[in-house]
C-alpha positions in Angstrom: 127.1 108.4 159.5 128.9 108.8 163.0 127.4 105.4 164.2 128.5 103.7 161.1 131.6 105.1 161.1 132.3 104.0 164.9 131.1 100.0 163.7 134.0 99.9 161.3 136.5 100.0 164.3 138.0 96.9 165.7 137.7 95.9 169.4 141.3 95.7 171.1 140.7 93.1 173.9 141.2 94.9 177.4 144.7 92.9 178.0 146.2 94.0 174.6 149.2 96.2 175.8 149.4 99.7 175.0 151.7 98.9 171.5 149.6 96.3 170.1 148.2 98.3 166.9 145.9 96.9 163.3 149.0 95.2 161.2 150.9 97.8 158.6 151.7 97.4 155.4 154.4 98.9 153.8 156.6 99.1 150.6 160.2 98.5 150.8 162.1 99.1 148.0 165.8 99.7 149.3 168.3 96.7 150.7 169.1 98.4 153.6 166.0 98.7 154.8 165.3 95.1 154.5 168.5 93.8 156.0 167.3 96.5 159.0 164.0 94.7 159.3 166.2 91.0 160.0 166.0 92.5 163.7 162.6 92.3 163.9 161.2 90.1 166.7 157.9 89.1 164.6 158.2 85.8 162.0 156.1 87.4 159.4 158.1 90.4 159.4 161.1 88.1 159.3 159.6 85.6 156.6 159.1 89.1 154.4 162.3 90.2 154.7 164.6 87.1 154.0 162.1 85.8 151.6 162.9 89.4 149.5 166.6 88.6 150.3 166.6 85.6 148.6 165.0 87.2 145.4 167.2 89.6 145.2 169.7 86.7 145.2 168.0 84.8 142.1 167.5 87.7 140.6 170.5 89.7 140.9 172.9 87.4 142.4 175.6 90.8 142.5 173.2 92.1 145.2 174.7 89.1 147.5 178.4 91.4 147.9 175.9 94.8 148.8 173.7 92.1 151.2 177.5 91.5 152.9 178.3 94.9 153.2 175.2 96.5 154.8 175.9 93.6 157.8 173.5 90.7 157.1 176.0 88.3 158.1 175.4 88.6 161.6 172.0 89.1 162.0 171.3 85.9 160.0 173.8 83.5 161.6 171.2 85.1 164.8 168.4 83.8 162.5 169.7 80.3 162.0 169.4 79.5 165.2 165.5 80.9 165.2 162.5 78.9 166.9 160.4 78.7 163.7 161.6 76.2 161.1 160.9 78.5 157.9 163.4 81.5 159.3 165.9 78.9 160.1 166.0 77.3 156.5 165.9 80.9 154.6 168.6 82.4 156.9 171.1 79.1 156.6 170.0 79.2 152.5 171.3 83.0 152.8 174.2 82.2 154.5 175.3 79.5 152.1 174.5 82.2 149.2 177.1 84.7 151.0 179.7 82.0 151.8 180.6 82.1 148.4 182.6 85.5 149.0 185.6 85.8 150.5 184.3 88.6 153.4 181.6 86.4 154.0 184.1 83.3 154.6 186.2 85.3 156.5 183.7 86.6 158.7 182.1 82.8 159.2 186.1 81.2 159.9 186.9 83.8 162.6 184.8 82.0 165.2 185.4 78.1 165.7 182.3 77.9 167.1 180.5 79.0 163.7 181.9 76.2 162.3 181.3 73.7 164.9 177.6 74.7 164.4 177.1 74.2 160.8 178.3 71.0 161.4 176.3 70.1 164.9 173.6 71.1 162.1 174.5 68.7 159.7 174.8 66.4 162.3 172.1 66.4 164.4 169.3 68.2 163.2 166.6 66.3 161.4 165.7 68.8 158.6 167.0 67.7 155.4 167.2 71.3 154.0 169.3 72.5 157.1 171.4 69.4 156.0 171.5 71.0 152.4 172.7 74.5 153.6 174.8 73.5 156.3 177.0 71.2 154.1 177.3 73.5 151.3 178.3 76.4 153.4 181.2 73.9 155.0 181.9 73.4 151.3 182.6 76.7 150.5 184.5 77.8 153.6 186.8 74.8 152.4 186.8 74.8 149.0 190.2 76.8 148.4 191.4 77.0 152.1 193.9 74.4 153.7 193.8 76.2 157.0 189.4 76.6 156.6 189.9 72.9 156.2 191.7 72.3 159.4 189.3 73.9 161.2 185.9 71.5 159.9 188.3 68.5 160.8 188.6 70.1 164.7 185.1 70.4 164.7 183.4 67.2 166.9 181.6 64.3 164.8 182.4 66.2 161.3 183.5 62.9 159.6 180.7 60.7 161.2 178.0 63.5 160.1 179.7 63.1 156.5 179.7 59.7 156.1 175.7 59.4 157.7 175.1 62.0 155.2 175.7 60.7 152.3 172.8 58.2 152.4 171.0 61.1 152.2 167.2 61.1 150.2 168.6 64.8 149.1 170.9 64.5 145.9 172.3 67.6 147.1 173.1 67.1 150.7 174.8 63.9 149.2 177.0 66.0 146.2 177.7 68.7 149.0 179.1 66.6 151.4 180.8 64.7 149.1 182.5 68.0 147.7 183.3 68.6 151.6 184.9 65.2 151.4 187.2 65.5 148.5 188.0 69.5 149.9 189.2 67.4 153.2 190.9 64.5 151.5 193.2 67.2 150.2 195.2 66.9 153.8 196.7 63.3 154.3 195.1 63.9 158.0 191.9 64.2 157.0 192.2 60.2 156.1 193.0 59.6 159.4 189.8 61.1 160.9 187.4 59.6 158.1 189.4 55.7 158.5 188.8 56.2 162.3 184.9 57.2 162.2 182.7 54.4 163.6 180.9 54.6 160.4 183.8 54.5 157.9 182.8 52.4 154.9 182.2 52.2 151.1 178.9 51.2 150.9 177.2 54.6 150.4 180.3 56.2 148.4 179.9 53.4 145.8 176.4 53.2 145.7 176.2 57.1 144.2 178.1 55.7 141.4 175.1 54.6 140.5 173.5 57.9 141.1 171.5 59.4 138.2 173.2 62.6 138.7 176.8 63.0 137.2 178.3 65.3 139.2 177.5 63.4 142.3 178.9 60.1 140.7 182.3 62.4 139.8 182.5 62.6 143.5 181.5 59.6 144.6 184.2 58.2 142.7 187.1 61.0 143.6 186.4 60.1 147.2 186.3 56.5 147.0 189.7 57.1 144.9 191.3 59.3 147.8 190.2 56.8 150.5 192.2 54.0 148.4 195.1 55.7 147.6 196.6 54.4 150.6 198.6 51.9 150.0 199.1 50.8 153.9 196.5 51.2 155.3 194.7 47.4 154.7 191.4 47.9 156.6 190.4 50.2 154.3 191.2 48.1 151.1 189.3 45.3 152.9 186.1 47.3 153.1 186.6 48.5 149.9 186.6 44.5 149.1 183.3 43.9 151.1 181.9 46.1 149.4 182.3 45.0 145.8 184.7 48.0 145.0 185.9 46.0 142.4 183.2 44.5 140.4 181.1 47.9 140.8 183.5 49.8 139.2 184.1 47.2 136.2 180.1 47.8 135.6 181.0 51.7 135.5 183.1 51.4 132.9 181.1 48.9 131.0 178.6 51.4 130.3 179.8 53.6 127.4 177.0 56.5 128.4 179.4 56.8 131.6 182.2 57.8 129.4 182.8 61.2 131.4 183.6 58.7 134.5 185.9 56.5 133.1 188.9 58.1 133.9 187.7 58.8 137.7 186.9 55.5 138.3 189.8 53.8 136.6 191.9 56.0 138.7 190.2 54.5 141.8 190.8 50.9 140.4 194.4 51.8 140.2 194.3 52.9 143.9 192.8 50.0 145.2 195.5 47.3 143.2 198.1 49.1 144.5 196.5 46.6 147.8 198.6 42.8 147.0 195.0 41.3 148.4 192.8 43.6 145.7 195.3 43.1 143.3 194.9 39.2 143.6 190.9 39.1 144.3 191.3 41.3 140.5 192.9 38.3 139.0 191.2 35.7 140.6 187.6 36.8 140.3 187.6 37.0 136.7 187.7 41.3 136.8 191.0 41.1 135.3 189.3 39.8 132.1 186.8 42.0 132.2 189.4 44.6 132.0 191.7 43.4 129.1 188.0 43.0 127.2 187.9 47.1 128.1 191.2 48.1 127.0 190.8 45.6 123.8 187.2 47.0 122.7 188.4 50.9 123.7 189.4 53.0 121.3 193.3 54.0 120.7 192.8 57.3 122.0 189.9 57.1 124.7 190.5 57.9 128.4 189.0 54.0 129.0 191.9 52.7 127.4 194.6 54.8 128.9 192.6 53.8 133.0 192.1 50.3 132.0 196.4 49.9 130.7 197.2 51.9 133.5 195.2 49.4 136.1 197.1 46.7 133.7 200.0 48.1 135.1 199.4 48.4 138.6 198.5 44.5 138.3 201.8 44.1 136.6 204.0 45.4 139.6 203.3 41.9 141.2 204.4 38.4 140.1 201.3 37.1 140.8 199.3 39.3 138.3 202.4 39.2 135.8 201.3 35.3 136.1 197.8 35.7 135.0 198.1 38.4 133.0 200.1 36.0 131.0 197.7 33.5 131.7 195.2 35.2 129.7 197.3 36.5 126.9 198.2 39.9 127.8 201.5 39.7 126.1 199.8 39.6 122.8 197.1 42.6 123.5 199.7 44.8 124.8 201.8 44.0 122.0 199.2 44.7 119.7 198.1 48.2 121.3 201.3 49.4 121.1 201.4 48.5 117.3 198.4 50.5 117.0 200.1 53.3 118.7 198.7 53.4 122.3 201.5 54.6 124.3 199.7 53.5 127.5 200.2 50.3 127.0 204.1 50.9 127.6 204.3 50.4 131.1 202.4 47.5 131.3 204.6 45.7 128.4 207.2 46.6 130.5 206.4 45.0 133.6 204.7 42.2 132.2 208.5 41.5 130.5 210.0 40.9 133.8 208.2 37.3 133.9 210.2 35.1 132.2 207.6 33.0 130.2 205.9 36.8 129.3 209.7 38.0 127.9 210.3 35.1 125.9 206.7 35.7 124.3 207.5 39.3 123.8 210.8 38.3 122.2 208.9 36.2 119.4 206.4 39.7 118.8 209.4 41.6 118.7 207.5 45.0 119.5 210.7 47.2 119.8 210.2 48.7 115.9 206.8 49.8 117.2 208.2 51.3 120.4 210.7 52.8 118.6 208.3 53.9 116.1 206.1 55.4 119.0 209.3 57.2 120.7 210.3 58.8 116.6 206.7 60.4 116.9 207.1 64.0 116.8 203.8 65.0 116.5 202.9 62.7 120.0 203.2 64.8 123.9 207.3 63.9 125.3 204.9 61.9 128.3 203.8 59.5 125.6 207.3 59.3 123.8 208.9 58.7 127.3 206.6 55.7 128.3 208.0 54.4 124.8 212.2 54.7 125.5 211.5 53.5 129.0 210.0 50.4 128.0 212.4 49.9 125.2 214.7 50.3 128.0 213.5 47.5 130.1 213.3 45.0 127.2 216.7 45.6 126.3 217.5 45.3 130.0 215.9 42.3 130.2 217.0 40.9 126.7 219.9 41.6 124.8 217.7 40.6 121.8 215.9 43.9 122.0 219.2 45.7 122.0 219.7 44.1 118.8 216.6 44.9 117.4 217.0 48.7 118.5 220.0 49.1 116.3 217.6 48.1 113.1 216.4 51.7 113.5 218.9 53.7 114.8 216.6 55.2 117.2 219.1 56.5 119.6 220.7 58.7 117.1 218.5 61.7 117.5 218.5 64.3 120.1 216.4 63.7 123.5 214.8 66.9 123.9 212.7 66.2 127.0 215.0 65.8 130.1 212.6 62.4 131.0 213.0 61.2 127.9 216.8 61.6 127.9 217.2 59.5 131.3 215.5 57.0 129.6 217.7 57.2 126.4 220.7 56.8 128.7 219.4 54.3 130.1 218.7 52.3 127.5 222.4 53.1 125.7 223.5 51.1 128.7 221.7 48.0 128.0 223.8 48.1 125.1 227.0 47.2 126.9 225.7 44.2 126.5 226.0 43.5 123.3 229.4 43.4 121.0 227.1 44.1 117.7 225.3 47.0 119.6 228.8 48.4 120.9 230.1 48.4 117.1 227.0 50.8 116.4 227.8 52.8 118.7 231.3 53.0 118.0 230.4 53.9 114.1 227.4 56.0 114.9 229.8 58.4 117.0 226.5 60.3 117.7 225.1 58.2 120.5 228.8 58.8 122.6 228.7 62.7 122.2 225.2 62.6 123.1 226.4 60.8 126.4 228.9 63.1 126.9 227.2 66.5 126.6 224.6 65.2 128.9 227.4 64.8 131.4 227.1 68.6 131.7 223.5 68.9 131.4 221.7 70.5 134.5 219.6 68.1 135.3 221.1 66.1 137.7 219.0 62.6 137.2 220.0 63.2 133.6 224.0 63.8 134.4 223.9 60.7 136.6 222.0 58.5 133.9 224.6 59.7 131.2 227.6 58.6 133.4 226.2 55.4 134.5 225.6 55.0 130.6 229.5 55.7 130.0 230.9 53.7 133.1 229.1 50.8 132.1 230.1 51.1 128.2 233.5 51.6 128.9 234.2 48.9 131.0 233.7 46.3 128.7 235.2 47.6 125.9 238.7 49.4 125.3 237.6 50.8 121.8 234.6 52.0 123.3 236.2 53.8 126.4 238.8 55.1 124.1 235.9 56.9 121.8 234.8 58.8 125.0 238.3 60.0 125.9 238.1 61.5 122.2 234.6 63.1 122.8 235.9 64.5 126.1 234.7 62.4 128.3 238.3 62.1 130.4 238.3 66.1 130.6 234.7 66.3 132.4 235.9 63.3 135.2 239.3 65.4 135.3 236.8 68.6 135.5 234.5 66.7 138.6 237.1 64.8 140.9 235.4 66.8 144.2 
């Protein structure tokens, strides 16, 4: 029994130090214990611990704040910095978890050099999943923090590591760095540092719009919109160019199972025709039909409709797309959108109107009783009535005939309840100095001149300066006029505001 006893034994060879012992196996079954073994020096015991860490985590994701307070923080920012490759991914997976607390954040922004190392990580280390972690713990720290986001921009090679990444094989390395992207582009500054990368492009950001996964196309397209939004900046409308901005967009919204990205990407359309050059390559490479065909098959209320008018618009600014939005009969669509009630289609009427050829064309549609009908709309938002009284503005601005035809419905009788709104009103009533048939209705109606004057005293100041500019320009082309605003007090509110 002795002998057989003494065989079970293992032989220690005659160099193993005095420590070395048969390997232990116990039970843990407190956190602290197991944030205590994250000291360890032995991978296994390491691999145990973090991989029971994470667990927790799936399991119980409330455990993460009791993780933070028993002091894993530091002990695993040691860890992600570890020789073996399967320690370093479980700490930086751990740390990402955490970095979605505010201690945790805190603790992880008090040291630049924390953050210059996630990012050296995202930058230069070839492990896709360090990529993952690394960029979504930059995420976080940035997510609601201007000054965290200050911090990533100091850090060396973040926007060249950005842009590299998001050709990533890893769906998520490319949402969460696209996520740090659009937390950056918050800060105008942040454009400088991407527009002055050496790998600043659109190729990869418009390529995800293809992605099959919608939240990193949402992105793709939020941070391709940011990058556009400036106006003066023409290298970076000329890439977006290059790279068929344009024309890969247009296919976006030609899918209607893309519907959630409409509005995204029409907002990035609008961007990028803010460019003169983009604007014309939309009207000379056939996109601009492509996008009438949009707003015309859209319905009245859909988000397509309202992106493609407003990119209508944006083309409308310029004589050149006022030209061939003629050219193609956007006078008659508009026309006939706001008929059907689609307020958006305002501003584009309105600028369209400012071409001669175009005014004459809207003179002979005569949409004003449809505009007026739009701004009457009580049950319609005071944005969508607004859009409505200022293009009736313009047109009778433009066109003394839509003065006229304003009167048909009395529409500037009623109240102007929105301060916007009101400017517009005013603004409008001016256009009607115009006119000697218009000046008799106001001159019977009485309302519209006590309208102007009580908004001399209202407290908006835009609205006070549109109501006086309405009454100089009234009264100094008619005495009867001028003398039916000494009679609503008009003369007591100059004599009131000589200083």
């Amino acid at each position: 029994m002795a002998e057989a006893k003494g065989k079970s034994k293992k032989r220690l060879p005659k160099d193993a130090p005095a420590t070395t012992f048969d390997p232990v196996s116990v039970e843990v079954k407190t956190l602290d214990t197991v944030v205590k073994l994250l000291a360890s020096s032995e991978r296994d015991v390491l691999l145990q611990a973090l991989l029971a860490l994470d667990g927790a985590a799936a399991k119980h994701p409330d455990s993460l704040s009791a993780v933070l307070e028993l002091g894993a923080t530091d002990p695993l920012l040691g860890l992600a910095r570890h020789q073996d490759l399967d320690v370093r991914r479980f700490s930086m997976k751990l740390l990402a978890q955490l970095s979605r607390l505010e201690p945790a954040r805190r603790r992880l922004l008090q040291d630049e050099a924390l953050v210059a190392f996630f990012v050296r990580v995202l930058a230069e280390d070839d492990d896709v999943v360090a990529h993952e972690f690394s960029s979504l713990v930059l995420a976080e720290l940035t997510a609601d923090s201007a000054e965290a986001g200050e911090l990533v921009m100091t850090a060396e090679g973040v926007f060249d590591a950005l842009l590299l990444r998001t050709a990533s094989p890893d769906p998520d390395v490319e949402h969460n760095c696209l996520q740090l992207m659009a937390n950056l582009l918050r800060d105008p500054a942040a454009y400088e540092g991407f527009a002055g990368a050496a790998g600043f492009g659109f190729e990869p950001l418009l390529a995800l719009l293809g992605s099959e996964y919608p939240a990193v196309q949402r992105l793709a397209a939020r941070v391709s919109g940011a990058l556009t939004a400036r106006a003066r900046d023409s290298r970076a409308h000329e890439l977006f160019r290059r790279a068929a901005g344009v024309d890969r967009a247009l296919d976006v919204l030609e899918k209607p199972e893309w519907e959630d990205l409409h509005q995204d990407v029409t907002q990035l359309l609008v961007h990028a025709a803010q460019d003169p050059d983009t604007a014309e390559l939309v009207h000379r490479s056939g996109a601009l039909r492509r996008l009438l065909d949009l707003a015309d098959k859209s319905a009245a209320t859909s988000s397509l409709l309202d992106g493609a008018l407003a990119v209508v618009a944006r083309v409308a600014a310029l004589e050149p797309g006022r030209q061939a939005l003629y050219g193609l009969g956007a006078h008659e669509l508009l026309a006939r959108l706001v008929r059907g009630g689609a307020a958006a289609a305002c501003p584009g009427l309105a600028l369209l109107a400012r071409l001669p050829a175009a005014l004459a064309a809207l003179a002979a549609l005569d949409p004003a009783p449809d505009l007026a009908q739009l701004l009457r709309g009580e049950s319609r938002g005071w944005a969508e009535r607004t859009l409505a009284a200022q293009a009736l503005c313009e047109l009778a601005r433009l066109d003394r005939r839509f003065a006229l035809a304003l009167l048909r419905d009395g529409t500037q009788e009623g109240e102007a309840p929105c301060a916007g709104l009101a400017v517009a009103a005013m603004e409008c009533l001016s256009a009607f100095a115009l006119e000697g048939r218009a000046r008799d209705w106001l001159l019977e109606s009485g309302a519209a001149v006590a309208a102007i004057v009580r908004h001399l005293r209202h407290p908006s100041v835009p609205l006070a300066h549109a109501a006086a500019a309405a009454l100089l320009q009234l009264t100094v082309v008619d005495h009867r006029v001028a003398a039916a605003f000494v009679r609503a007090g008009a003369l007591q509110w100059f004599v009131g505001n000589r200083t």
